[in-house]
C-alpha distance (Angstrom), angle and dihedral (degrees) to the residues before:
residue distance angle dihedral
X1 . . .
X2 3.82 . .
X3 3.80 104.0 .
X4 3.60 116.6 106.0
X5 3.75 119.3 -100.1
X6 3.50 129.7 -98.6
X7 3.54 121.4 -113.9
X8 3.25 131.5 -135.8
X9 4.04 140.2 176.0
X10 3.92 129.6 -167.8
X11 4.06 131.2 -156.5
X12 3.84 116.1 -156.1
X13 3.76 119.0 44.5
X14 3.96 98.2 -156.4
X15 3.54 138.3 122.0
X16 4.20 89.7 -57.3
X17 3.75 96.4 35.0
X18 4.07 88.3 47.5
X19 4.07 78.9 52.5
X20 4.00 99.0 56.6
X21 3.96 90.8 43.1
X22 3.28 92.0 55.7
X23 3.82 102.7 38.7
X24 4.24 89.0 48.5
X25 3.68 85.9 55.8
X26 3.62 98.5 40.0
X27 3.87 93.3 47.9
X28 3.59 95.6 36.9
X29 3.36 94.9 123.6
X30 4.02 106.7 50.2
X31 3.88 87.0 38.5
X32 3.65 94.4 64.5
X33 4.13 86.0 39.7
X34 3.34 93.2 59.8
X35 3.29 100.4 33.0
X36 3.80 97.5 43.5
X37 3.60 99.8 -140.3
X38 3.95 131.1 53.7
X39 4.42 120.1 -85.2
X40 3.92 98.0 -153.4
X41 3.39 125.9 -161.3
X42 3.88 106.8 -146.0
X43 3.70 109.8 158.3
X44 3.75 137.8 21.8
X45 4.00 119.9 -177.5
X46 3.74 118.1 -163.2
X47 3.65 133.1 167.7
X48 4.22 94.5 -122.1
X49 3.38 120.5 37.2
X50 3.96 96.3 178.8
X51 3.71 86.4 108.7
X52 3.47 135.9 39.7
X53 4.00 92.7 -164.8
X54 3.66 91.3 -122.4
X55 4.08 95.8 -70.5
X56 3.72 124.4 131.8
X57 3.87 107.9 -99.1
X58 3.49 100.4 -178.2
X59 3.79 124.2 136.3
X60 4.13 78.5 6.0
X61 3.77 120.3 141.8
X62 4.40 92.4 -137.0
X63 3.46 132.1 160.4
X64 4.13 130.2 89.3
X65 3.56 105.7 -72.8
X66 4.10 103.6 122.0
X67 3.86 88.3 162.3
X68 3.72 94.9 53.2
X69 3.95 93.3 39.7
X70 4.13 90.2 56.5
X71 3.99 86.7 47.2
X72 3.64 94.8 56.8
X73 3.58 107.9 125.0
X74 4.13 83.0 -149.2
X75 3.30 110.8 63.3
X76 3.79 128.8 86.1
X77 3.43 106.1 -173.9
X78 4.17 122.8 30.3
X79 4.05 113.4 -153.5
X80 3.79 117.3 -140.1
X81 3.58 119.2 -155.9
X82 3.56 115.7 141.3
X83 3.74 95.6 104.5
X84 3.90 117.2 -152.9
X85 3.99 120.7 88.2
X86 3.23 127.0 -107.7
X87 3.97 103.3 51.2
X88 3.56 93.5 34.9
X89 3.67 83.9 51.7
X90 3.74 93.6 55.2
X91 3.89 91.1 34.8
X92 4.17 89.3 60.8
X93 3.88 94.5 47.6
X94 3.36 91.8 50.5
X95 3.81 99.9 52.2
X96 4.18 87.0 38.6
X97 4.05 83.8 58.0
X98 3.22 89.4 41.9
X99 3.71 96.9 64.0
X100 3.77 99.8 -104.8
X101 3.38 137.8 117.5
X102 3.79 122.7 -127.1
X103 3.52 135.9 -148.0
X104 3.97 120.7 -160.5
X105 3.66 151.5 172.3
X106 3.82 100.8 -162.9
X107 3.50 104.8 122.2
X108 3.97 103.0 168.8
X109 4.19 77.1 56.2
X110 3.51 98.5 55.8
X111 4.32 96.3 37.5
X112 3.49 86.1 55.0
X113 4.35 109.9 34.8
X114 3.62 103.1 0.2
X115 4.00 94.2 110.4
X116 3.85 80.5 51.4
X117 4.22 86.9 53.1
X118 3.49 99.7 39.5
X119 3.88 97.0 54.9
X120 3.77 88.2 58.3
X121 3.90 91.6 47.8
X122 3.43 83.9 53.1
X123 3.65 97.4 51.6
X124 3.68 94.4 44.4
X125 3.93 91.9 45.4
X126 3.51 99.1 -117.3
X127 3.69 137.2 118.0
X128 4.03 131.7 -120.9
X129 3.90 112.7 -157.4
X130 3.27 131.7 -165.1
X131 3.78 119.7 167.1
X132 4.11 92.7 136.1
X133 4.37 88.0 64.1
X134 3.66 88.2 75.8
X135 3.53 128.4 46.6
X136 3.54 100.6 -17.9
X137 3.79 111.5 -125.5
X138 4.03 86.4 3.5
X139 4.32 96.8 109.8
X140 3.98 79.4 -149.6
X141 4.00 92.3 138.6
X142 3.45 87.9 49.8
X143 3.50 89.9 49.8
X144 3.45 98.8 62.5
X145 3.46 97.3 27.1
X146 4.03 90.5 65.0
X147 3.63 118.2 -2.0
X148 4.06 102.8 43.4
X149 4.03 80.1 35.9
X150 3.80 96.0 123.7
X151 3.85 90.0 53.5
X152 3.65 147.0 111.4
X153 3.70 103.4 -148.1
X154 3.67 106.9 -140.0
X155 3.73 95.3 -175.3
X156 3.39 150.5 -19.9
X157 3.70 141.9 -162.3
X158 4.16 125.7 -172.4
X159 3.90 129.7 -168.9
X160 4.35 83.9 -147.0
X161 3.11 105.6 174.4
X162 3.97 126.4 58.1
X163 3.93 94.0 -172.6
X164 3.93 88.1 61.3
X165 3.64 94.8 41.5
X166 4.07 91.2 49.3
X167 4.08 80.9 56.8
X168 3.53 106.4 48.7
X169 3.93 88.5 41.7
X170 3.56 87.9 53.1
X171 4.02 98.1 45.2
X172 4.25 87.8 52.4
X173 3.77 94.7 42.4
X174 3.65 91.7 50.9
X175 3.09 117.4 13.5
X176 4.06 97.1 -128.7
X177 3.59 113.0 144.3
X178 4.48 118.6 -109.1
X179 3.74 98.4 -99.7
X180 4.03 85.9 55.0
X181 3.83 96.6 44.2
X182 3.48 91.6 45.2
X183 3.16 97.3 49.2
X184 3.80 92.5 53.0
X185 4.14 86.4 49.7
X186 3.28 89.7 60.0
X187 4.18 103.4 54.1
X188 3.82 75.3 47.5
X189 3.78 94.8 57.8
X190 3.78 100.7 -119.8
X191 3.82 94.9 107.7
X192 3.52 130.8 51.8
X193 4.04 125.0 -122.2
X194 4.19 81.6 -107.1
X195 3.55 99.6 35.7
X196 4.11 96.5 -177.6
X197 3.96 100.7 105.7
X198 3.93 80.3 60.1
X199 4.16 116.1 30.1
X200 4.11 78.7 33.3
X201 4.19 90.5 63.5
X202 3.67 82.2 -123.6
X203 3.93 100.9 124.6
X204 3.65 88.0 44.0
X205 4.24 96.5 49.8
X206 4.40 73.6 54.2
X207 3.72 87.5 55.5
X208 3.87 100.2 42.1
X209 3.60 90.8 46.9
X210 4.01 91.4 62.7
X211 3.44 90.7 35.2
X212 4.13 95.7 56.7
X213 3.61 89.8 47.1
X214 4.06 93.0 54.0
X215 3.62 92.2 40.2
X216 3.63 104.0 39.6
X217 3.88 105.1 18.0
X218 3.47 83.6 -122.5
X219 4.17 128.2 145.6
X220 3.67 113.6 -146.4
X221 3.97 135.6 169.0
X222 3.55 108.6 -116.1
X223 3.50 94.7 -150.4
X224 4.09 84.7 58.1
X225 3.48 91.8 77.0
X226 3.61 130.0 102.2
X227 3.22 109.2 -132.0
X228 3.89 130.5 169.3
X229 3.83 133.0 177.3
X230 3.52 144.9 -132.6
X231 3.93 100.0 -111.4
X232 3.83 94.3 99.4
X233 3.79 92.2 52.0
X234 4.42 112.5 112.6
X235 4.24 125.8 -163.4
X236 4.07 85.5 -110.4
X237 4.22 81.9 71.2
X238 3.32 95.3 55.3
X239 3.84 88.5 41.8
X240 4.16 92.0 54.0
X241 4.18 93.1 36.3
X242 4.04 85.5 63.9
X243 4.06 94.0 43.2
X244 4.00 78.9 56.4
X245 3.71 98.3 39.5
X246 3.28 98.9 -111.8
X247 3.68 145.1 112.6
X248 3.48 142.5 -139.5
X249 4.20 120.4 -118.3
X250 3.92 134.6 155.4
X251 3.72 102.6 -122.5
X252 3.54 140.6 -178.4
X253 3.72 109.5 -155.6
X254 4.46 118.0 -179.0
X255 3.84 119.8 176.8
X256 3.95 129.0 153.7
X257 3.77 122.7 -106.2
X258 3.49 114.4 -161.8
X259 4.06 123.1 -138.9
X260 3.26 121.5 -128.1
X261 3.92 107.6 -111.9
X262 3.65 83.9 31.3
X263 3.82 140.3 -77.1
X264 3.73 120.5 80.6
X265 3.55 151.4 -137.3
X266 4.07 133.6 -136.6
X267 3.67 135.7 -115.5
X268 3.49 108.3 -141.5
X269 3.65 128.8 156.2
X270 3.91 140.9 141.7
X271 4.04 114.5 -147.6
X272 3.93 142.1 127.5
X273 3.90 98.1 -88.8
X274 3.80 121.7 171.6
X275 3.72 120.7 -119.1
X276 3.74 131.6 -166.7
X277 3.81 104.8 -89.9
X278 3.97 92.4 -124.6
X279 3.41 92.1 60.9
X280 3.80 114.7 111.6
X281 3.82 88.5 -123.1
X282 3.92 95.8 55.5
X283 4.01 81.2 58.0
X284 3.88 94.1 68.6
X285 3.81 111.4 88.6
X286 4.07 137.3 153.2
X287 3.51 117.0 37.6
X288 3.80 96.2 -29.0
X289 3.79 139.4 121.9
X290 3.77 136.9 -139.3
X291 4.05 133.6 -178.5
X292 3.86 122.0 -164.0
X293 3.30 111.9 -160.6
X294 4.07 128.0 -174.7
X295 3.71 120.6 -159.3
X296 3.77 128.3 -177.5
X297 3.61 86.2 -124.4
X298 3.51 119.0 29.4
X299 3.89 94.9 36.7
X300 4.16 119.6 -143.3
X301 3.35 114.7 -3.2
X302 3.91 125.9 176.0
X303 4.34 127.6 -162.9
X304 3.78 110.6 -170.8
X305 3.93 134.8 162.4
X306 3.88 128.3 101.4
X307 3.40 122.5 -10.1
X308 4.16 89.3 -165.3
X309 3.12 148.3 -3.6
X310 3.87 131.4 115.6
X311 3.67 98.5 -87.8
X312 4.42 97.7 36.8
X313 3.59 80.9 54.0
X314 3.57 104.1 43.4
X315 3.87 87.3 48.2
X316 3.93 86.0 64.1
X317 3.88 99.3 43.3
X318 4.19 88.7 53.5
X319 4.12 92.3 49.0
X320 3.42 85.2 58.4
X321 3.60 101.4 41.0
X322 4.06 81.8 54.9
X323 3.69 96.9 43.4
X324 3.95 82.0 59.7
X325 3.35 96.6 40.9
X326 3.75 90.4 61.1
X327 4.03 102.8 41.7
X328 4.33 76.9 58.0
X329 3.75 91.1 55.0
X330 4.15 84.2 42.5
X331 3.90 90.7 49.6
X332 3.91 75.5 -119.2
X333 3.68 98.3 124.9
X334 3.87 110.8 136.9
X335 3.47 98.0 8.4
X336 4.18 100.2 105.0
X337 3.71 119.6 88.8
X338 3.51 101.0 -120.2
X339 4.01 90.8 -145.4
X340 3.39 94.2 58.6
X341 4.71 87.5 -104.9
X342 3.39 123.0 60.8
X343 3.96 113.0 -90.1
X344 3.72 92.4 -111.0
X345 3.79 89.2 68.3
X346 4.15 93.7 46.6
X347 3.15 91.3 126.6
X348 4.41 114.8 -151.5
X349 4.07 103.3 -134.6
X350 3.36 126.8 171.5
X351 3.83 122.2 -132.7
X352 3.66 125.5 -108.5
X353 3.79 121.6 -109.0
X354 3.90 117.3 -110.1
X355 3.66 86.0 -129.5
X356 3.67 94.9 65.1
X357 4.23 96.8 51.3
X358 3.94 115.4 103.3
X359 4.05 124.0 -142.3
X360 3.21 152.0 103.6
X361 4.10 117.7 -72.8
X362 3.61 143.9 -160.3
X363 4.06 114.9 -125.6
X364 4.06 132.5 -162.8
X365 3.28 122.0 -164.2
X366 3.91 121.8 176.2
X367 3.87 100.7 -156.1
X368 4.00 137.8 164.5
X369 3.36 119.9 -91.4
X370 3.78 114.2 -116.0
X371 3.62 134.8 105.2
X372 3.86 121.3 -73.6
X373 4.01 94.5 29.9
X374 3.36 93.5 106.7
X375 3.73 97.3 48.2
X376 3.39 91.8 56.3
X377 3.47 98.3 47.5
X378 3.73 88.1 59.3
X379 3.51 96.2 46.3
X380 3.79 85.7 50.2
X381 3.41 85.8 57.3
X382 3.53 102.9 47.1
X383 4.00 96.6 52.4
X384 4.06 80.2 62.4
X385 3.64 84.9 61.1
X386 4.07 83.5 -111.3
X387 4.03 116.1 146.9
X388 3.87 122.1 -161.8
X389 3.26 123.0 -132.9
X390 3.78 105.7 -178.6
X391 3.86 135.2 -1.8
X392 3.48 124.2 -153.6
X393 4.48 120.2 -172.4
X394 3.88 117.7 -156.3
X395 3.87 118.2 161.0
X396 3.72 125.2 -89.6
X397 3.60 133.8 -124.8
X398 3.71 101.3 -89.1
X399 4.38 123.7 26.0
X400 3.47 103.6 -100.2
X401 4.16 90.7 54.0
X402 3.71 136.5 71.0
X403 3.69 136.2 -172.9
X404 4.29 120.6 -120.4
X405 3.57 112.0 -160.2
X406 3.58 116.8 -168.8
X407 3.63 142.3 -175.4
X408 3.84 112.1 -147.9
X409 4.41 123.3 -151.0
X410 3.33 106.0 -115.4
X411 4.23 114.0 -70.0
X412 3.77 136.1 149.1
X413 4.02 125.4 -74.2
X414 3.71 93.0 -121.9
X415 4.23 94.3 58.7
X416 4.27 84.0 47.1
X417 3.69 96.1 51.0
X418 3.50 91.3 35.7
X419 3.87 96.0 57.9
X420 3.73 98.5 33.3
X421 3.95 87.3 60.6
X422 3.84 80.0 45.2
X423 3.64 90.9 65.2
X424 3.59 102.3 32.5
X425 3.72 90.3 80.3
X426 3.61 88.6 55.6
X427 3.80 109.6 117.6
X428 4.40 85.1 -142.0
X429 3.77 80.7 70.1
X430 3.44 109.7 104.6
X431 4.16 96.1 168.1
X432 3.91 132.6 19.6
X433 3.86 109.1 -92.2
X434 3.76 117.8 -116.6
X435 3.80 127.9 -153.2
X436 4.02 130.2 -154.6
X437 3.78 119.5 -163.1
X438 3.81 116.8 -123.2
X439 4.04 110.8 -143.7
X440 4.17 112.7 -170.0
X441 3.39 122.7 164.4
X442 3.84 112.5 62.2
């Protein structure tokens, strides 16, 4: 082992950054042996230095200067895990101008500028990885990226978020409403003081951006999505999913849909969407993840583990830092599309509407109590062109009200929106009806 090592520099010390330190000294050993050379950590900057988080420091460049960290004419690689935006933003494009290549897991960075970050990687002849921002120690990127390479992916559909999986485990296992479960993730440490970016499905519309573009070479506005949480979800869901045989998940689900003439468009969208419950998705509960992926060649195929988590995470942020390590050695450097196709064939798509998606759904309607409701619910319904396929009563939440939960054959978007807002101005209506998607098929 006679080549020189690698070097390599990290930004943000927290519970990630704590994770790589420990797993590049830990690991030392078989790193190098695969590798064949050394990765050295020489320098970490972070903003307190109070604490060293209970790593071994020694013969470690650490205090808080960033700047001087991505001007050191030693290090290869430069770490970015601060997380937030704009100063990670700033931090990256220095350390790409500066000749370096970076390794991050800042998803919400990369949905919303990495086309921005990549073209200056790509100009400088460096790379930018990011296997951690999706699926934490899930090598999904990789995945596609190299081993489901000679695919078209025909779909795909990710539990992405192990904060919102914890919860809806939680709220079927025990019947404890969201604001309690939540509340009990987060003395845990699976949800944040603000929770939104996760029980909002914004973290995972992040993910599913990156993971459209790698799997279907497509460009797509994050923001574009649709993209619902799980806050408005009650136990008596959970109850009426099982009577059904289904269960209740936050997906993200992408596939292509062709235009006629040619061209197409994506379906992307992030939402609690009931599965059949023996479906290898309905399987994943706690605080994991899971990613089903169809290719035309390789058929279903499904990555799960942790979605988090110091170590998980870590585990990503070193395979990268080794992948790197050895396109240097190559003279390879800057030579990978980071999205998996080359950026000439990023294609810009636009997303389809909700409206326009077929299946079957899952309807509740808080109504008053009295005779004939229900009939002309169902006729309501029907003039939408929507047929029912089961009906399920539970009470309501005063005397005089009850709940109807039904489960619809399988009919367009636009007829279910259009009839629900049909019978929302009905003065039987005692609370605004709510829909779940049903996805089969994966």
């Amino acid at each position: 082992m006679s080549q020189r090592a690698v070097g390599v520099g990290l930004v943000g010390l927290g519970t990630v950054g704590t994770g790589v330190v420990k797993l590049l000294q830990r690991n030392a050993q078989v790193i190098a042996q695969r590798l064949g050379f050394p990765l050295e950590l020489r320098r970490i900057a972070n903003r307190e230095l109070e604490t060293g988080h209970g790593l071994e420091l020694d013969g470690l460049h650490f205090d808080t200067d960033v700047e001087g960290l991505l001007a050191d004419p030693t290090l290869d690689i430069v770490i970015e895990l601060i997380g937030g935006s704009d100063a990670a933003r700033k931090l990256i494009h220095t350390a790409i101008g500066n000749g370096k290549h970076v390794v991050t897991a800042n998803k919400a960075l990369l949905a919303e500028h990495g086309a921005e970050l990549f073209d200056a990687a790509a100009a400088r002849g460096v790379d930018v990885a990011f296997e951690a921002s999706v699926g934490g120690g899930i090598p999904i990127l990789r995945a596609l990226r190299e081993g489901l390479a000679a695919n078209r992916i025909e779909s795909l559909h990710g539990i992405m978020n192990g904060t919102t999986n914890y919860v809806l485990s939680e709220m079927e296992k025990t019947g404890d409403d969201f604001e309690a479960v939540l509340a009990r993730a987060q003395e845990l440490g699976l949800a944040e003081a603000d929770p939104h970016f996760d029980v909002d499905g914004v973290d995972a519309a992040h993910k599913l951006t990156l993971l459209v573009a790698m799997a279907l070479g497509a460009q797509i506005s994050c923001d574009a999505i649709p993209t619902e949480g799980i806050r408005e979800l009650s136990p008596v869901d959970f109850e009426v999913a099982r009577e059904f045989g289904l269960r209740i998940k936050l997906l993200g689900i992408a596939r292509p849909r062709p235009l006629d003439g040619g061209g197409r468009r994506i379906e992307a969208r992030v939402h609690p969407t009931l599965i059949p419950a023996g479906s290898l998705l309905a399987h994943v509960d706690g605080a994991m993840n899971a990613i089903a992926i169809h290719g035309d060649a390789a058929g279903p195929t499904l990555f799960y583990g942790a979605g988090a988590g110091a170590f998980p995470t870590a585990s990503a942020v070193v395979a990268d830092l080794m992948e790197i390590a050895r396109a240097i050695r190559r003279g390879f450097a800057g030579r990978v599309a980071p999205l998996s196709y080359l950026p000439d064939h990023l294609e810009p798509c636009s997303i389809v509407p909700l409206a326009e998606l077929e299946g079957r759904c899952y309807l509740i309607f808080g109504v008053a109590d009295r005779p004939g409701v229900l009939a002309q619910l169902t006729a309501l319904l029907a003039e939408h062109g929507v047929s029912i396929e089961a009906v399920l009563q539970r009470g309501g939440s005063s005397a005089d009200s009850v709940r109807v939960h039904l489960l619809t054959h399988r009919t367009r978007e636009a007829s279910v929106q259009a009839a629900t807002a049909a019978i929302a101005r009905k003065t039987f209506v005692t609370q605004p009806p709510r829909m779940i998607r049903v996805e089969e098929g994966f």
